[in-house]
C-alpha positions in Angstrom: 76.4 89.5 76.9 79.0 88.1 74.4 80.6 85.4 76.3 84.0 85.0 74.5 84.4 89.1 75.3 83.7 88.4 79.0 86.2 85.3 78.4 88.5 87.9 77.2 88.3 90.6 79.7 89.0 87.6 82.3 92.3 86.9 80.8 93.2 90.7 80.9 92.8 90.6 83.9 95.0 87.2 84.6 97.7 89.1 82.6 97.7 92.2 84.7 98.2 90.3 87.6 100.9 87.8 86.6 102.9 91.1 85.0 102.5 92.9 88.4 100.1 95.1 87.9 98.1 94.3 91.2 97.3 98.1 91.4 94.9 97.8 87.9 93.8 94.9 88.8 92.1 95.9 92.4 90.6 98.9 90.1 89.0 96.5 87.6 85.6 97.1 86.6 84.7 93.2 87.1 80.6 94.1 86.8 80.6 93.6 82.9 82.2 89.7 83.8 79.3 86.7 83.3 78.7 84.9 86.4 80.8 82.2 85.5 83.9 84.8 85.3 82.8 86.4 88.5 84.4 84.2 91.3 88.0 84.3 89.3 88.0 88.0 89.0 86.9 88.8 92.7 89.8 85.9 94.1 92.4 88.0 91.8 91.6 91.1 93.1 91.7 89.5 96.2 95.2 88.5 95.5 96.3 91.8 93.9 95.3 93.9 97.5 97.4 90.5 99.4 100.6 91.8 97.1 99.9 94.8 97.6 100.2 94.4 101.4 96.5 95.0 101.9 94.8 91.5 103.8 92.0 92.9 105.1 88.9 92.4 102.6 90.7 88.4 102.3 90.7 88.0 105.8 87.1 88.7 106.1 86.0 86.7 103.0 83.5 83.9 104.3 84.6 80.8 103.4 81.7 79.6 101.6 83.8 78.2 98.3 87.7 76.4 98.0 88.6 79.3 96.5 88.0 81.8 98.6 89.0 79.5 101.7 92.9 79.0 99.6 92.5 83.2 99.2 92.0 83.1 103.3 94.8 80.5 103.8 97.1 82.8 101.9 96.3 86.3 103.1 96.9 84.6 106.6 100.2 83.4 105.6 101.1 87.4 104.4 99.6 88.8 107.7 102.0 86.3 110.2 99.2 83.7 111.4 101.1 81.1 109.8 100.1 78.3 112.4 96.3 78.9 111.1 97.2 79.3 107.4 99.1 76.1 107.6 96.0 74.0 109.2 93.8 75.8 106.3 95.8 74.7 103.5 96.4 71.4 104.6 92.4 71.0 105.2 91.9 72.2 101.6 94.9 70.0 99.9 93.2 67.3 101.4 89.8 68.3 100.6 89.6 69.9 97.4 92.9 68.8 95.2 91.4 69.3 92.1 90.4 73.0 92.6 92.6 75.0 90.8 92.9 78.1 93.0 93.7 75.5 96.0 96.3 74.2 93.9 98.2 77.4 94.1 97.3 79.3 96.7 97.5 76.3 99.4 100.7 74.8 97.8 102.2 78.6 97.7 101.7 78.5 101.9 102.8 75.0 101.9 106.1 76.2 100.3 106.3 79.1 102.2 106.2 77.4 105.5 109.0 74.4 104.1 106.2 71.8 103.1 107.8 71.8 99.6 107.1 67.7 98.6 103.5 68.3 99.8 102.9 71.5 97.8 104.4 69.8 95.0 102.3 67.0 95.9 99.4 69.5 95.6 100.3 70.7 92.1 101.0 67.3 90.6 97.5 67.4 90.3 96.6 70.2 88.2 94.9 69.7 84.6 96.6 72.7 82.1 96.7 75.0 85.6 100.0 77.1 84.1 100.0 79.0 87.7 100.5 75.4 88.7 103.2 74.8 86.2 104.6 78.1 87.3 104.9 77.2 90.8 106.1 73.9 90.1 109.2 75.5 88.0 109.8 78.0 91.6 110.3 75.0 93.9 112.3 73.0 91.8 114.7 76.2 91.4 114.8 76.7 95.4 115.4 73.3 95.6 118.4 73.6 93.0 116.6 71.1 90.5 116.8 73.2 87.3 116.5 69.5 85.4 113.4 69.1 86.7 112.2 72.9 86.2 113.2 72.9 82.7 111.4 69.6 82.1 108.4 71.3 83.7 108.6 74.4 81.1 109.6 72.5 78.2 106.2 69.9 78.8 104.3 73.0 79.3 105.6 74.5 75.6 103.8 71.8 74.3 100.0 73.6 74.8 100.8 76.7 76.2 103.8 78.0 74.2 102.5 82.0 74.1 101.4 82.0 77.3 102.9 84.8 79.5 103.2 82.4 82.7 105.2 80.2 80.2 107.3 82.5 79.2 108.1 83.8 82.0 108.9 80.7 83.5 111.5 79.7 80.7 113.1 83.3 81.6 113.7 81.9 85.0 114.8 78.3 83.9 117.3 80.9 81.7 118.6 82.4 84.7 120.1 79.6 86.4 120.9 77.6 83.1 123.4 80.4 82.3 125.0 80.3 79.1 123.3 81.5 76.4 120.2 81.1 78.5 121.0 84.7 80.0 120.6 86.5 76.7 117.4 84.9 75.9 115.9 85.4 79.5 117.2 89.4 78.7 115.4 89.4 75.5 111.9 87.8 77.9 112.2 90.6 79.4 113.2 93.4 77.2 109.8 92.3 74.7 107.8 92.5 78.4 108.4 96.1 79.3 108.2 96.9 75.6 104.2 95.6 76.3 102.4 98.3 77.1 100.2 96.0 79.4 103.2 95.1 81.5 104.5 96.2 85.0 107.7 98.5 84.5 109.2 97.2 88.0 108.9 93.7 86.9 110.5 93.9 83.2 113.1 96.2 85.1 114.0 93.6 87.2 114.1 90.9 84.9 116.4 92.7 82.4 118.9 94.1 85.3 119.2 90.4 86.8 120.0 89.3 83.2 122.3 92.0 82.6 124.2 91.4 85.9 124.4 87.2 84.9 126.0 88.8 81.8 128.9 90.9 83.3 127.2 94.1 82.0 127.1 95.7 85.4 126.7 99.7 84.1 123.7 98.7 82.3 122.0 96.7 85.3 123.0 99.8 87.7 121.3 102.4 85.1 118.4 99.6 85.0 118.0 99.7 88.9 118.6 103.1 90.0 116.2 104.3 87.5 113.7 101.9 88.6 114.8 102.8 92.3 113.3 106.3 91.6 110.2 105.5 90.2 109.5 102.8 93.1 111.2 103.4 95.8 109.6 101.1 98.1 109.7 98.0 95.7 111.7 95.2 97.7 112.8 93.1 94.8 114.2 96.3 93.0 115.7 97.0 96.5 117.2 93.5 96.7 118.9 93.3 93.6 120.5 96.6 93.7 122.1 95.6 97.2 123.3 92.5 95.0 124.5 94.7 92.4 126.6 97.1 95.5 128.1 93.5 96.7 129.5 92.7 92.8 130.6 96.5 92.3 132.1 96.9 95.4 129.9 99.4 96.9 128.0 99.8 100.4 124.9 98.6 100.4 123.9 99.3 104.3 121.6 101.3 103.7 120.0 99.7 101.2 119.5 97.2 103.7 118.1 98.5 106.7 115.3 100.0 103.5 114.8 96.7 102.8 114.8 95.2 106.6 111.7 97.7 106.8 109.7 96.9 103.9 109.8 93.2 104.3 111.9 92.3 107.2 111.1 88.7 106.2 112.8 88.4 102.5 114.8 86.0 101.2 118.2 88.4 100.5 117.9 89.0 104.1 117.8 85.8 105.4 120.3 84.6 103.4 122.8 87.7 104.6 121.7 87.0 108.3 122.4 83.3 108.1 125.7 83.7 106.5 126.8 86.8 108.9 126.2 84.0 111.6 127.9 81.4 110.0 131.4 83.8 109.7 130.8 84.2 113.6 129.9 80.8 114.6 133.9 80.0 112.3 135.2 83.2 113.8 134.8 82.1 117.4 136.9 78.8 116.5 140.1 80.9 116.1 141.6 83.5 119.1 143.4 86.0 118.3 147.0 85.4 118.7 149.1 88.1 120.7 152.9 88.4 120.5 154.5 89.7 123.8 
């Protein structure tokens, strides 16, 4: 068994997952892989069927490694046993710092449950992990820190400048730099989907959310309601059409109660349901004045 083909198969495998094609990667035929390779392709198809909704085969891994433990930790954190996935991840940040997958996956329920200094605690320690780098470069953007994320991608140019993860990352960075950023994150995006390797709904996305920084609404709309055809269940193509209704003027209602049912939980949501409160919470300051 050639061992740099096996290597190679591995990183196809990497790159279908990190382009969204979680689909191709549960259908991988892994049985090719050398041992060594084994372990990394079964905890990314174990990941791909946790994207794709699908936690049962993680729940019931046995725990015998870190990495399948962190797979575990996070497909309890996707099915709602957050209190247990919590405990697991702490116990494996603790335990096992160094372990790449614990890195990650740990540090992503970390995050996910508002832990963010310890998850980035967690990464700090990586050694060239880019899924680290490109975790890293997420929390500092939800934490409004785009200094810090763009120092992230610009220390991670330095050895991985072609790397997909890298890539995207800068695209992100892009995003909330603005400027000039928003045509080069467009351009990211627009070479992805031209890759015939890539997931369609993620390039989609990418380009609309560029075109929208850029004013060119009619082009984000044709972007989105084409993609809203072809997946019509996909919450971020979901999300970003309701924010493209909000700039045009349009209802997006129904577009929300879609979303409300295909994950109740996401971040548009919240964000809509904490502001709706916070006009209520002002509202009830001021009575209605009636003249007699």
């Amino acid at each position: 068994m050639d061992p740099f083909s096996t290597e190679g198969e591995l990183l196809n495998i990497h790159n279908a997952f990190h382009s969204g094609q979680y689909q191709n990667v549960v259908d991988f035929d892994t049985t090719a892989l050398s041992t060594e390779n084994q372990l990394p392709a079964r905890v990314l198809k174990l990941r791909a069927q946790i994207a794709l909704g699908q936690t049962e085969n993680a729940l019931e891994v046995e725990e015998d490694t870190p990495d399948l433990a962190a797979v575990k930790a996070l497909a309890k954190q996707s099915a709602g046993d957050t209190d247990a996935a919590l405990q697991l991840a702490q116990d494996l940040a603790e335990n096992y710092p160094e372990n790449n997958t614990v890195q990650v996956l740990a540090a992503t329920v970390l995050q996910a449950q508002g832990h963010s200094e310890d998850a980035l605690s967690l990464l700090s320690k990586h050694q060239d992990n880019l899924e680290a780098v490109a975790l890293i470069v997420q929390i500092h953007l939800q934490q409004n820190r785009t200094d810090l994320a763009l120092k992230e991608v610009q220390a991670a140019k330095r050895w991985a400048q072609d790397s997909l993860l890298v890539n995207l990352a800068e695209s992100w960075v892009g995003l909330r730099v603005g400027g000039e950023k928003y045509q080069s994150a467009f351009y990211v995006y627009e070479e992805l989907a031209s890759a015939p390797s890539t997931s369609a709904a993620l390039s989609i996305v990418g380009q609309a959310v560029a075109e929208l920084h850029l004013g060119r609404l009619p082009e984000a709309e044709a972007a989105l309601t084409a993609a809203l055809e072809q997946y019509p269940d996909h919450a971020e193509i979901i999300a970003n059409t309701i924010v493209l209704n909000v700039l045009a003027g349009k209802p997006s209602a129904e577009l929300e109660a879609q979303l409300n049912q295909i994950h109740s939980s996401h971040p548009l949501l919240i964000d809509i349901q904490e502001k709706s409160d916070l006009f209520d919470v002002a509202a009830a300051k001021y009575s209605p004045k009636v003249s007699s």
